[in-house]
C-alpha positions in Angstrom: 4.3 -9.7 -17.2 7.6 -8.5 -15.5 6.6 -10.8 -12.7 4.7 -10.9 -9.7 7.3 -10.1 -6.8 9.6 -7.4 -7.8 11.7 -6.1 -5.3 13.0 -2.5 -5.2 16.4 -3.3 -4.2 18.8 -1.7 -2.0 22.0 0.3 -3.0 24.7 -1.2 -0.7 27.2 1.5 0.2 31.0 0.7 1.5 32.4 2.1 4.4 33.4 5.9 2.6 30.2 6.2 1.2 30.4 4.9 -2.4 28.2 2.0 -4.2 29.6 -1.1 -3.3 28.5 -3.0 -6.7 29.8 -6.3 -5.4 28.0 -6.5 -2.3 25.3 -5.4 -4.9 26.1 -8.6 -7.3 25.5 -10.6 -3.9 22.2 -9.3 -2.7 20.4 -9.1 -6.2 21.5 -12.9 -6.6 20.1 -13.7 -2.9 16.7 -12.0 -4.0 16.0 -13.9 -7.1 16.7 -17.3 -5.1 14.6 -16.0 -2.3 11.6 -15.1 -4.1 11.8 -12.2 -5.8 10.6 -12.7 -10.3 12.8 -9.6 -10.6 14.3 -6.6 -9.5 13.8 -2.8 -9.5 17.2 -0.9 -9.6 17.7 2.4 -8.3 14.2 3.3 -7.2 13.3 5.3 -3.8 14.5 2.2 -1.9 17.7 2.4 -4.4 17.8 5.9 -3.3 18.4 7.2 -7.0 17.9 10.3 -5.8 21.5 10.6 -4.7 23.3 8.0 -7.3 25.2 10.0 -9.5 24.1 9.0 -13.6 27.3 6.1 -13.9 26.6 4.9 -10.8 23.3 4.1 -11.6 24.0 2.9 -15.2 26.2 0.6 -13.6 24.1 -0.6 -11.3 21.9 -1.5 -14.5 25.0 -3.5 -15.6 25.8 -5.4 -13.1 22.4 -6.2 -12.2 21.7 -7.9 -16.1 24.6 -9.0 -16.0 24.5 -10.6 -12.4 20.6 -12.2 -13.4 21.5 -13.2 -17.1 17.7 -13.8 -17.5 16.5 -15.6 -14.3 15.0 -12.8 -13.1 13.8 -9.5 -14.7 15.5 -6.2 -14.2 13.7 -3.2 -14.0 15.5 -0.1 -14.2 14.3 2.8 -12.5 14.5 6.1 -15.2 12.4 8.5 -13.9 13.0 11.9 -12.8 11.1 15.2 -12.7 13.6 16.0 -16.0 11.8 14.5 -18.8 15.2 15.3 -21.0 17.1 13.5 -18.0 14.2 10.5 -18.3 14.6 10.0 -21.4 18.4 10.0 -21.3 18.8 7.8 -18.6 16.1 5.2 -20.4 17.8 5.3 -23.4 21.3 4.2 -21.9 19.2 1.9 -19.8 17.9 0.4 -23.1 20.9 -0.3 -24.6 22.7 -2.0 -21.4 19.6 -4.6 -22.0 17.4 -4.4 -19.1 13.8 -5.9 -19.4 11.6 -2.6 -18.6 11.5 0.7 -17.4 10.3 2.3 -14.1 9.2 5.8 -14.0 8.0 7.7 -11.4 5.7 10.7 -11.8 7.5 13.5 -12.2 8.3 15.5 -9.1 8.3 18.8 -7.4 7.5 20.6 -10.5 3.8 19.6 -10.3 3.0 19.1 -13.7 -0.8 19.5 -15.0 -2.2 16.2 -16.3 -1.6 16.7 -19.8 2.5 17.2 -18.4 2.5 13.9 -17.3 0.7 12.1 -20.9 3.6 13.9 -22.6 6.3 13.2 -20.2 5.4 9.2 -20.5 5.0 9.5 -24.3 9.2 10.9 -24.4 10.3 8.5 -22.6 8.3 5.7 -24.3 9.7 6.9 -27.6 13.5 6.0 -26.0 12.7 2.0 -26.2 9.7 -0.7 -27.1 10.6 -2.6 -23.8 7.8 -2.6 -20.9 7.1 0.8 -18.7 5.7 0.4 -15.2 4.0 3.8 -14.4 5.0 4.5 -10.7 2.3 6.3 -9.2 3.3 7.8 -5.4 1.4 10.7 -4.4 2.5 10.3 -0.9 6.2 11.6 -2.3 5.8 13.7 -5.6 2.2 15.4 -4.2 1.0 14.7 -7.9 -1.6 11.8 -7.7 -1.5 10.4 -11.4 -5.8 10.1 -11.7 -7.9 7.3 -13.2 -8.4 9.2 -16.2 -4.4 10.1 -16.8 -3.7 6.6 -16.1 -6.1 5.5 -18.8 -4.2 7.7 -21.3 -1.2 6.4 -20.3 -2.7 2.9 -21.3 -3.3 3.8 -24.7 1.0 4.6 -24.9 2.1 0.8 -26.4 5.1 0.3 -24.1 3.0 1.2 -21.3 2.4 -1.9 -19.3 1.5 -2.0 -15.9 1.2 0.8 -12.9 2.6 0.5 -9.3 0.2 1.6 -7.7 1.5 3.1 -4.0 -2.4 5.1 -3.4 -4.6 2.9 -0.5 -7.7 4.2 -2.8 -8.9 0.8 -3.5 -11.8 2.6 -5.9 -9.5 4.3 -8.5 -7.6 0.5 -8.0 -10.7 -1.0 -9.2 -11.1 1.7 -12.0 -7.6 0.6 -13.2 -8.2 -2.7 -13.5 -11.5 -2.0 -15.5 -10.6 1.2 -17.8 -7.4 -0.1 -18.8 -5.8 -3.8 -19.8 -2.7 -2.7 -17.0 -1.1 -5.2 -14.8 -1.3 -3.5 -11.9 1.4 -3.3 -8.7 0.9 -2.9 -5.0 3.4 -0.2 -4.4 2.8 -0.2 -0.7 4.1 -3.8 0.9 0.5 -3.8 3.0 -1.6 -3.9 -0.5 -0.6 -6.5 -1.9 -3.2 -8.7 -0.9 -6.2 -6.4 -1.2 -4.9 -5.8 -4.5 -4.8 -9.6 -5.5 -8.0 -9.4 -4.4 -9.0 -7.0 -7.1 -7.2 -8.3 -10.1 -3.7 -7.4 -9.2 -0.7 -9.1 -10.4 1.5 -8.8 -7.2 3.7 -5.9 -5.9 6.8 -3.9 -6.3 7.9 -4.6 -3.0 10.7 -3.8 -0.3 9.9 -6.0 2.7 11.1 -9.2 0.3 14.4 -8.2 0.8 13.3 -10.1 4.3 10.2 -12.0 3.8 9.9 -13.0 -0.4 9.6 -16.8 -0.1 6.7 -15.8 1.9 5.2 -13.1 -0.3 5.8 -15.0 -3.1 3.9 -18.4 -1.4 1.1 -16.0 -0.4 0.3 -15.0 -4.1 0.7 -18.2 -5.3 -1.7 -19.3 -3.0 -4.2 -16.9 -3.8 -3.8 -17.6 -7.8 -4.2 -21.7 -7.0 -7.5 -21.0 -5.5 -6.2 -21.1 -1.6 -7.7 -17.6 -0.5 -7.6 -18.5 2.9 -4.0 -19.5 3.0 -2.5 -16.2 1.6 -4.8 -14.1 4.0 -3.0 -15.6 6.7 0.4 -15.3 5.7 -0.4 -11.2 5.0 -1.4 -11.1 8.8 1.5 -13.0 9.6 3.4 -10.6 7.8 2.0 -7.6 9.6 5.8 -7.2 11.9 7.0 -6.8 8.2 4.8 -4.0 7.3 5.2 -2.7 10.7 9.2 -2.6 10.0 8.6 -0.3 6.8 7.1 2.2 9.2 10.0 2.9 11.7 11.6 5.9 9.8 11.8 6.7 6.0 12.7 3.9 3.5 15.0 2.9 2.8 16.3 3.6 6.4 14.9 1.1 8.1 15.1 -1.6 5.6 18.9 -0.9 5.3 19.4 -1.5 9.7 16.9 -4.6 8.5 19.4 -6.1 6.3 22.2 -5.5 8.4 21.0 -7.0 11.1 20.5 -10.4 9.0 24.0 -9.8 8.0 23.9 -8.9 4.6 25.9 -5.5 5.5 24.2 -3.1 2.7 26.1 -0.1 4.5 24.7 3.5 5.9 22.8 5.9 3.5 24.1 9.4 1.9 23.0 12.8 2.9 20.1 13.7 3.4 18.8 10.1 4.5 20.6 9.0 7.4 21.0 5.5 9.6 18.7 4.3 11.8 18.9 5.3 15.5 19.8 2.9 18.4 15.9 3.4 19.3 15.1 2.8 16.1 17.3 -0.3 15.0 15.9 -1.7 18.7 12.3 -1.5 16.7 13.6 -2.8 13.4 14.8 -5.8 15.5 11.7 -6.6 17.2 10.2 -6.8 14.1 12.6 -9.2 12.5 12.1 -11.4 15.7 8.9 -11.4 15.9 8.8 -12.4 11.9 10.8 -15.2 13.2 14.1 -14.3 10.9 15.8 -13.0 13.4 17.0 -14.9 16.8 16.0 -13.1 20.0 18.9 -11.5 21.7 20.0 -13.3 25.1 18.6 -11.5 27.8 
């Protein structure tokens, strides 16, 4: 297992727009002593989307270099290329991270049998762990029960993040397959333990691990009650998420608390003054954050 709270971390950006990989260094190290078992690097929160191909493979860098095996490093290869997947997981593999993440491939809208093929390229790049990133809510594609289940059968695949509320084809998961299986929406992490789920690829633990990560250990030692509480108590986080599109709001988040992460490239831009006002409330009302004097 890669771990039960990964977080999908940030890509800090300096004042003209360029990855600042120290600030980087700083905030992956503050993760994995705040919770987080390891990290997912340039995912949607990492907004890979715009990172050119060095900037992320040095991101990978810095990050195994930065953790030296305290935490796991997940390195996030997927595109709707399959020749730019593989590419980009076999440089990954060879920088020495600990596993792979790969989202479905997007916009294209590949049938079913597209997908089993795509996942069986990249697999052939490196032994090391693939999570399967399933988000129908961004790449319209909903990877099914049944595709997933073939995807099982591919020996480096290892677990799915799971970012589909359908608790049924969770269940189905969980009893077709032998896949560790990831909330990839913050709010399902608990229903998900619940089920069988190993914890969650996550993006509000940038704010709230050490309590993510006591709420799963909670549930695991038997204390059901406990982590239920903590996930309501953790309903300003999920709340946060919810302002504009990630990583938007998670970025205003983190600067806030100081951590000064930077703006976002084009398309995504910074949060509004309205919107920053929300983010705030929720970081106050989570109790991280001190109340501004009236």
């Amino acid at each position: 297992m890669l771990g039960e709270v990964l977080t999908a971390i940030v890509t800090p950006l300096d004042a003209d727009g360029a990855v600042d990989y120290d600030r980087f260094r700083e905030l992956a190290l503050y993760l994995v002593d705040h919770g987080s078992d390891g990290l997912v690097v340039a995912g949607t929160t990492g907004e890979s989307p715009t990172l050119t191909d060095d900037e992320r493979l040095e991101l990978f860098r810095v990050a195994a270099d930065a953790l030296n095996g305290r935490a796991t490093v997940i390195a996030g290869t997927g595109t709707y290329s399959t020749a730019h997947s593989v590419h980009l997981t076999r440089e990954a593999h060879d920088i020495g991270v600990d596993g792979f993440l790969v989202v479905t491939p997007y916009y294209n809208k590949p049938p079913a049998r597209g997908i089993v093929e795509h996942f069986k390229a990249v697999a052939a790049e490196s032994d090391k762990p693939i999570v399967v990133y399933n988000i129908p809510g961004r790449v319209v594609i909903n990877i099914e029960p049944e595709t997933i289940a073939e995807l099982a059968e591919i020996p480096s695949v290892h677990a799915v993040k799971q970012a589909n509320d359908d608790l049924d084809q969770a269940r189905r998961i969980l009893a077709e397959t032998d896949l560790d299986l990831y909330a990839g929406d913050d709010n399902l992490i608990y229903p998900f333990l619940e089920l069988g789920g190993v914890g969650g690829v996550c993006v509000h633990t940038h704010i709230v691990g050490p309590q993510v990560k006591q709420m799963i250990r909670s549930f695991r030692d038997g204390d059901a009650q406990t982590a239920k509480r903590i996930d309501q108590e953790l309903g300003p986080a999920y709340e946060l998420l919810k302002v504009q599109t990630n990583p938007i709001a998670i970025k205003a988040a983190l600067n806030l608390l100081g951590h000064q992460v930077g703006g976002l490239r084009l398309p995504l831009v910074e949060a509004s003054d309205d919107e920053v006002a929300r983010v705030r409330s929720c970081l106050e009302r989570l109790g991280v954050l001190s109340a501004a004097p009236a």
